[in-house]
Every structure is written in C-alpha cells, then in structure tokens.
C-alpha positions as CSV (number, residue, x, y, z in Angstrom):
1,X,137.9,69.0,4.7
2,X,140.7,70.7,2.9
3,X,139.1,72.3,0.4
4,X,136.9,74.4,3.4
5,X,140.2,75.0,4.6
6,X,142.3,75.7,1.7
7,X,139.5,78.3,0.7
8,X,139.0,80.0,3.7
9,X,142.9,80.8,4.0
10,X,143.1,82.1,0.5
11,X,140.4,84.5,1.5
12,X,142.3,85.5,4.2
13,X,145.0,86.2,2.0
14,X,143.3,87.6,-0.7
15,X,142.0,90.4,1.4
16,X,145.5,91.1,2.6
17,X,146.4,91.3,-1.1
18,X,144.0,93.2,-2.2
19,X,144.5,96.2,0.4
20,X,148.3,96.0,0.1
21,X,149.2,94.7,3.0
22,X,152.2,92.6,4.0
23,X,152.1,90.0,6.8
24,X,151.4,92.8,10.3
25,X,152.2,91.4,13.8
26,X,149.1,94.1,15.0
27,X,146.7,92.8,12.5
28,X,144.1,91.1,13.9
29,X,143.9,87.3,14.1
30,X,141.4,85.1,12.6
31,X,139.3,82.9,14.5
32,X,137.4,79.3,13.5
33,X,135.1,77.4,15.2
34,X,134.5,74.0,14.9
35,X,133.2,71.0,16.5
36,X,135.8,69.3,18.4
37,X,136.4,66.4,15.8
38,X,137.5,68.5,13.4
39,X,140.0,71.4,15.6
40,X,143.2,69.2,14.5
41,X,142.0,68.7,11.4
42,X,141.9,72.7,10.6
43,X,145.5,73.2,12.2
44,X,146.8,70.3,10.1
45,X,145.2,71.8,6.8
46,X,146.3,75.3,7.5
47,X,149.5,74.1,8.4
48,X,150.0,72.7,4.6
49,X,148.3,75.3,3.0
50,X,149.8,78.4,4.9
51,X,152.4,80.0,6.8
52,X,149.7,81.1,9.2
53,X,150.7,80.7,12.9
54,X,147.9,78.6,14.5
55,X,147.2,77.7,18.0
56,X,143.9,75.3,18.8
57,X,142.2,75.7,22.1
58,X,140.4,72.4,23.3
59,X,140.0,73.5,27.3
60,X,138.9,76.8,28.5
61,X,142.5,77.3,29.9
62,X,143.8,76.8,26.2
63,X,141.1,78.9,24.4
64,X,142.8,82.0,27.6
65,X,145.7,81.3,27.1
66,X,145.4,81.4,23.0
67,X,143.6,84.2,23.1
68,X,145.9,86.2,24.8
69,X,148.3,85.3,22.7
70,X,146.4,85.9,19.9
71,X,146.0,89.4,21.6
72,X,149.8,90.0,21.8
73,X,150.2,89.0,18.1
74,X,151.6,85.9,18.5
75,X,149.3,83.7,16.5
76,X,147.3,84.7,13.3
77,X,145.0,81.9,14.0
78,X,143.1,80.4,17.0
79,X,141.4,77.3,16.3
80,X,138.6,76.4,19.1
81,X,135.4,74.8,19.4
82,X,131.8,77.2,19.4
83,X,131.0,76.6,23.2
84,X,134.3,77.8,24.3
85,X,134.2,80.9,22.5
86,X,132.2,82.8,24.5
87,X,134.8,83.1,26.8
88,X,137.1,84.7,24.7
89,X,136.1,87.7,25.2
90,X,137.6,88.5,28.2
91,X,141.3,87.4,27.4
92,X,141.5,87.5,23.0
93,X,141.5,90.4,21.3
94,X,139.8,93.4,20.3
95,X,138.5,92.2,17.2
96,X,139.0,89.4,14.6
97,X,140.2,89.8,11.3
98,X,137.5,87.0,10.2
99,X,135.7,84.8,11.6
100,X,135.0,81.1,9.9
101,X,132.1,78.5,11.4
102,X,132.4,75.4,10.7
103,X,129.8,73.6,11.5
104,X,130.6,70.3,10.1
C-alpha cells in the first residue's frame, strides 16, 4: 500500500539528496513492477507522495511506448506489470535508476 510506496520514493529521493543532485531530465528513470491489481494503485500513491512524472504500461504497446519515453526523459517513472518487462528492453532505456518489485 502507501507506505511501500511512500518509502520507495523517499529512497529515490534520498539518493538524489545525498549525491547533490537536483531533478536531471538525463537521469535515468525508475521502474516498478507489479501485478496488474495494484499498477494504478502505485501511480495514484506516487502521485500524492511525489512530483515524480509517472506513466503505467498495462499492454505491450503501452509498456513501448512508455519506455521510450522514459528513454527521451519524459517520465521519471514507468509503472508496468513483471511479464511485460521483458520487452522493455528493446524500446526503454539504457539503464534504470532503481528498480522496485512488488510482488504483492
């Protein structure tokens, strides 16, 4: 719930912190995975708990489509479910800033 959520975006931001950093449109975005159930629920939660851009990926043409723009530095977050990660690779980016399973 939002206490999962609410932690895992203040360790996001505490890294930030910690290294100095200000908000950077090339950082790399963060990535959850989650059953299906539960993909709103995490862009809700980070929604009132962060300014994080989020985009959540239910479809493979969603999860493309996010990742690339997760790629281009358009969202700091993709939200997606664990089977249709393994396609990210081909469209998202390089590499993630963190990665969060959530396996309910």
């Amino acid at each position: 719930g939002s206490r999962r959520t609410d932690s895992a975006a203040a360790r996001k931001r505490r890294r930030a912190a910690r290294r100095g950093e200000a908000p950077d449109p090339d950082r790399a975005p963060a990535l959850v995975l989650a059953p299906t159930s539960l993909l709103e629920g995490w862009k809700r939660e980070l929604a009132k708990y962060t300014l994080l851009n989020v985009s959540v990926a239910k479809t493979g043409a969603e999860a493309a489509q996010a990742a690339r723009d997760a790629k281009n530095g358009a969202r700091d977050v993709l939200v997606t479910t664990h089977s249709l990660a393994k396609n990210l690779s081909d469209s998202g980016p390089d590499r993630w800033s963190c990665v969060i399973v959530d396996e309910a």
